[in-house]
BATILO-576494 format. One line per 5 residues: number of its first residue (from 1); their letters; for each residue x, y, z of C-alpha. Coordinates in steps of 0.2 Angstrom, whole numbers, padded with zeros to 4 digits, always signed. Each point is the difference from the previous one (the first is absolute). Example, Ala and Ser with C-alpha at 12.3 -4.5 7.8 and 13.67 -1.06 7.14 Angstrom:
1	AS	+0062 -0022 +0039 | +0006 +0017 -0003
end
This chain:
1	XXXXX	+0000 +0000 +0000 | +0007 +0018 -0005 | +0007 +0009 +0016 | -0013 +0015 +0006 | +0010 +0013 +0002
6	XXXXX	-0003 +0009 +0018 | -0005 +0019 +0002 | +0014 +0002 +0010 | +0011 -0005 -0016 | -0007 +0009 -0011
11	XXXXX	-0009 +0017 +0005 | -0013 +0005 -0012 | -0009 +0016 +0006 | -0019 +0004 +0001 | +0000 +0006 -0020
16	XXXXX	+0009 -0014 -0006 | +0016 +0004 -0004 | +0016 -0005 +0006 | +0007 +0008 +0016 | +0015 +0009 -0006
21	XXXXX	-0003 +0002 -0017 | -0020 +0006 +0001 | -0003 -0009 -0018 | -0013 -0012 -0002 | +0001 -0015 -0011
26	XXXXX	+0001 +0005 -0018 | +0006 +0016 +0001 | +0017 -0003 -0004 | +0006 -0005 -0018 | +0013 -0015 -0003
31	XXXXX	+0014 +0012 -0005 | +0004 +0012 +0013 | +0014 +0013 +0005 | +0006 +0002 +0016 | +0008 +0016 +0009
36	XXXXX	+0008 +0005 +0014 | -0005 +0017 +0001 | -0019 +0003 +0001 | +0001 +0016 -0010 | +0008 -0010 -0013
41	XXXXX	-0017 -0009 -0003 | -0006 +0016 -0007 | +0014 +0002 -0013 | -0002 -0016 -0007 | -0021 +0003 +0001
46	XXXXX	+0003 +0014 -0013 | +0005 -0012 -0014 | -0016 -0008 +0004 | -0013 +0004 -0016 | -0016 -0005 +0015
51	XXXXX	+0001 +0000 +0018 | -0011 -0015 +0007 | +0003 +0002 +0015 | +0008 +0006 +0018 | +0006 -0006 +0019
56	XXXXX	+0008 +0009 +0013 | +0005 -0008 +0016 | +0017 +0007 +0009 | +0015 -0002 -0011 | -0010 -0012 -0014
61	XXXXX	-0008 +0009 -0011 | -0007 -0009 -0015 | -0006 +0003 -0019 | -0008 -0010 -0013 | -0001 +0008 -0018
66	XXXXX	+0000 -0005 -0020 | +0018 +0004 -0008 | -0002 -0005 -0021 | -0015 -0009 +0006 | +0008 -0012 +0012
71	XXXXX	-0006 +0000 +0017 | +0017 +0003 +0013 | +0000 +0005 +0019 | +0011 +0010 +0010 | +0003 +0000 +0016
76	XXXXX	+0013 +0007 +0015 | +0008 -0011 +0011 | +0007 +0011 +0012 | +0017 -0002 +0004 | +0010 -0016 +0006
81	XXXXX	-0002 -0018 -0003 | -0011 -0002 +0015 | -0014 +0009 -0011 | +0002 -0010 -0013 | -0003 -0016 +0010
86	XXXXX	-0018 +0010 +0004 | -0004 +0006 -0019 | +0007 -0018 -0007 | -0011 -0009 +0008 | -0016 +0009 +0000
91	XXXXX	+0003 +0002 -0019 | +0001 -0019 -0002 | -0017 -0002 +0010 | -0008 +0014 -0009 | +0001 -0012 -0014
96	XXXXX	+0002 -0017 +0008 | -0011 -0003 +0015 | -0019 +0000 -0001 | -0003 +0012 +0014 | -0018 -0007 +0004
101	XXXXX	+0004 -0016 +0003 | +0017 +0005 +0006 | +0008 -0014 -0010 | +0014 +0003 -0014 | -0007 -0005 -0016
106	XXXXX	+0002 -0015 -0011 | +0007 +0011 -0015 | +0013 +0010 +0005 | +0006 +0016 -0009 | +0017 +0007 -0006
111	XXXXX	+0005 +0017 +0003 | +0012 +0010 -0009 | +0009 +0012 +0012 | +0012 +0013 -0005 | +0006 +0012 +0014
116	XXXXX	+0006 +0018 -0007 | +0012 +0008 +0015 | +0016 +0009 +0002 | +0019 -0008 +0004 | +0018 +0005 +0005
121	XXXXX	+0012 -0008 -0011 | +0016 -0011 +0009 | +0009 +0000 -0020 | +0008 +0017 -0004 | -0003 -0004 -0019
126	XXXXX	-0020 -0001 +0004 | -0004 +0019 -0001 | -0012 +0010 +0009 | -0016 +0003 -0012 | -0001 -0017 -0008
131	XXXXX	-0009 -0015 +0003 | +0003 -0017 +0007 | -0010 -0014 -0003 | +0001 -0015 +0014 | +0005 -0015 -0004
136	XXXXX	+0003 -0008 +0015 | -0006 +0006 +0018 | +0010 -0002 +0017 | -0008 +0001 +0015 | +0007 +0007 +0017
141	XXXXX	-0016 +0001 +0008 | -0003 -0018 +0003 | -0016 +0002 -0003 | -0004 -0015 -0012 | +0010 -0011 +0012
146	XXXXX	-0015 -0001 +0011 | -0009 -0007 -0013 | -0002 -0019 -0003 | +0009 -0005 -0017 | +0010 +0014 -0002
151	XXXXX	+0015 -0011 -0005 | -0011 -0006 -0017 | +0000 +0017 -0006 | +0018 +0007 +0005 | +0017 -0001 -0008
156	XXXXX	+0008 -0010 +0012 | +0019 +0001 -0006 | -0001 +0018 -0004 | -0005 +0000 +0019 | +0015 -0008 +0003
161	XXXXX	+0013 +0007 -0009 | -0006 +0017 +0006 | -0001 -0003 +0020 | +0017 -0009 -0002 | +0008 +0014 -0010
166	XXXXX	-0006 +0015 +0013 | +0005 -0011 +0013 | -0019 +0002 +0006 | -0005 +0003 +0017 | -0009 -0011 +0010
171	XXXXX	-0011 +0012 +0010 | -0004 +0008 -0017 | -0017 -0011 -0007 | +0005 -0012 -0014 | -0001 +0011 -0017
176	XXXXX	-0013 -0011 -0013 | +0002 +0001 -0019 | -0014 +0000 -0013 | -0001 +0002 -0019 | -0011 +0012 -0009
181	XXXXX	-0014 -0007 -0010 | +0010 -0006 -0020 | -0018 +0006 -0009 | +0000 +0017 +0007 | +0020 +0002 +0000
186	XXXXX	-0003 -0003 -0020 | -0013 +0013 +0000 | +0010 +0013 +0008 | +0015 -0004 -0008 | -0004 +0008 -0015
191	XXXXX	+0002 +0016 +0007 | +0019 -0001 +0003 | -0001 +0001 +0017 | +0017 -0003 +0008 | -0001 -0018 +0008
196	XXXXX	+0006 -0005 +0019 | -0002 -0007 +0017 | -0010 +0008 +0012 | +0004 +0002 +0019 | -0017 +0006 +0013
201	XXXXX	+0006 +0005 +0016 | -0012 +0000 +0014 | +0005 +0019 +0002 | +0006 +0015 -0008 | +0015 +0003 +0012
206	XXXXX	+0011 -0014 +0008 | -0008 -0013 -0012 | +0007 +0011 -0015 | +0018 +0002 +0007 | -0006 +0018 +0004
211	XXXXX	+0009 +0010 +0015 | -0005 +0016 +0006 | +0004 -0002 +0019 | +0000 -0018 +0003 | +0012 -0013 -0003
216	XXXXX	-0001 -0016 -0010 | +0001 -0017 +0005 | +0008 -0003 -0017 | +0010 +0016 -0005 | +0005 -0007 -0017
221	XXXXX	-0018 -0011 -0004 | -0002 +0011 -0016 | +0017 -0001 -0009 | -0001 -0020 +0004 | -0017 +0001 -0006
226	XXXXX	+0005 +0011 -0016 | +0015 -0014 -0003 | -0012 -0015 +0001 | -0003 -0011 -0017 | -0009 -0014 +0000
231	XXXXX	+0002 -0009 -0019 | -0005 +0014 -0011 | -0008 +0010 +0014 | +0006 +0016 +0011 | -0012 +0008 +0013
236	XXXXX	-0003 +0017 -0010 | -0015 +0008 +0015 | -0008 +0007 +0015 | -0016 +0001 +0001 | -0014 -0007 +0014
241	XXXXX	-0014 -0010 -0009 | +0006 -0011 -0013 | +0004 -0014 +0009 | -0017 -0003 +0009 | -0011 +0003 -0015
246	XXXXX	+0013 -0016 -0011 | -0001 -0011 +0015 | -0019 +0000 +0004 | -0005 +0001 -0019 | +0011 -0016 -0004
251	XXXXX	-0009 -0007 +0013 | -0019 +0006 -0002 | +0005 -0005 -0018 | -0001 +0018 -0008 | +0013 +0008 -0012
256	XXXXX	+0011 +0015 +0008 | +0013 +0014 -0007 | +0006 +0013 +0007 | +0007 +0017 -0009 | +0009 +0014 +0010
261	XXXXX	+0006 +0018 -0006 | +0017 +0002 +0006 | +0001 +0015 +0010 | +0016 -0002 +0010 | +0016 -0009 -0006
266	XXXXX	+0007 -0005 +0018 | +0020 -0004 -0007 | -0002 +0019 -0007 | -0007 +0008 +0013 | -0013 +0009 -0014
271	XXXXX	-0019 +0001 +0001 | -0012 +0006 -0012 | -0004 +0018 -0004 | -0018 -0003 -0004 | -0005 -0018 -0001
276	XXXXX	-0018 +0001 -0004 | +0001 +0002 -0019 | +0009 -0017 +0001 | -0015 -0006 +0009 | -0014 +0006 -0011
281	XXXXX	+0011 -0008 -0014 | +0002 -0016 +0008 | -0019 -0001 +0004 | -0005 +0001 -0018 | +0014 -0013 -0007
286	XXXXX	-0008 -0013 +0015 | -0017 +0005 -0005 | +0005 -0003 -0017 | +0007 -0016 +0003 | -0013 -0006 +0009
291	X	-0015 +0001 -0014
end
């Protein structure tokens, strides 16, 4: 018999709609955007040629429209992994759980997530105000490590080889490592995007090699990270999502990208002078992409 899924699991509120997101089944399409920023939503709405519809709760705001006739969804996540686990998984039972009998369905659906953000480059030859498309996500949140079968979606040996080159340290959670979906790494490719391996920190700070007026426990994490190849593979990014939204979609079985505008090149010690032009001009190519 198919597991009932208890109130306390998952919280639907008096309306209907799930309790983070405030979106009912159906109201989001099967390809959607993900953000970051909640005024970002806004910016990629204008490509839009018909707005369905609109949800604001907190830091998730959310907006289905037509683009060339194809039905896409955008929505913010908010900042950190620890969002994403919330936004992953009441996407997946927006679409996949029957919410009156509480029962995840017999046919499940595939969703095609592509995360638009911004990135601080660890290659000195990755300059600010281009844009990097993820193949590979590393984790140092831990967060798909508390999930069960995390080892089925993960590169084990790249795992591996990384913790042994950096020397990793033990009180530090165990870093994960997940691929990008192939289909919509082909789609996005044919924009030219520069290709890499993404790192999200599970802050903007310490976890980024940052000091301002604290110390690290690893002084030299980011030239080892910088120095790191794995096959054909260096780590090329900072950023504080990726990893999240690869681990949770491999597992729900959904297809997941990620593509960042460069805005600060760390080796260089440069940041962008105005990064949102490279923004508007990277949400048009996804969009593009996508239909």
């Amino acid at each position: 018999m198919t597991r009932r899924i208890e109130e306390s699991e998952l919280i639907i509120n008096n309306d209907g709609s799930v309790f983070h997101l405030h979106l009912k089944p159906g109201e989001i399409a099967n390809k959607i955007i993900l953000v970051g920023d909640p005024g970002r939503v806004e910016v990629v709405a204008s490509f839009f040629d018909e707005v369905e519809l609109e949800r604001h709760n907190r830091e998730f705001v959310s907006v289905t429209g037509l683009y060339k006739g194809n039905r896409i969804s955008v929505v913010a996540t908010g900042i950190g992994t620890d969002n994403i686990d919330i936004v992953l998984n009441e996407l997946d039972a927006l679409v996949n759980v029957d919410f009156e009998t509480r029962q995840v369905k017999d046919e499940l659906t595939s969703l095609s997530l592509v995360r638009i953000g911004t990135s601080g480059s660890l290659q000195e030859d990755i300059p600010v105000d281009s844009c990097l498309l993820s193949e590979k996500a590393i984790g140092f949140d831990g967060l798909l490590n508390f999930y069960a079968n995390r080892n089925e979606v993960a590169d084990l040996d790249f795992e591996d080889s990384f913790k042994n080159a950096l020397n990793w340290n033990p009180l530090l959670t165990s870093p994960y490592v997940v691929d990008a979906s192939s289909d919509l790494v082909n789609r996005l490719s044919e924009n030219g995007f520069v290709k890499g391996v993404t790192i999200s920190a599970p802050g903007f700070y310490g976890p980024q090699g940052r000091v301002i007026r604290l110390g690290l426990a690893d002084a030299d994490i980011n030239e080892k990270i910088s120095k790191f190849i794995h096959g054909n593979h260096r780590v090329t990014n900072y950023e504080m999502e990726c990893s999240a939204i690869y681990g949770l979609s491999k597992l729900f079985g959904h297809k997941a990208a990620t593509v960042c505008a460069i805005i600060a090149n760390r080796k260089a010690g440069e940041y962008s002078k105005d990064y949102k032009p490279v923004i508007k001009g990277l949400i048009k190519k996804v969009l593009d992409s996508l239909v």
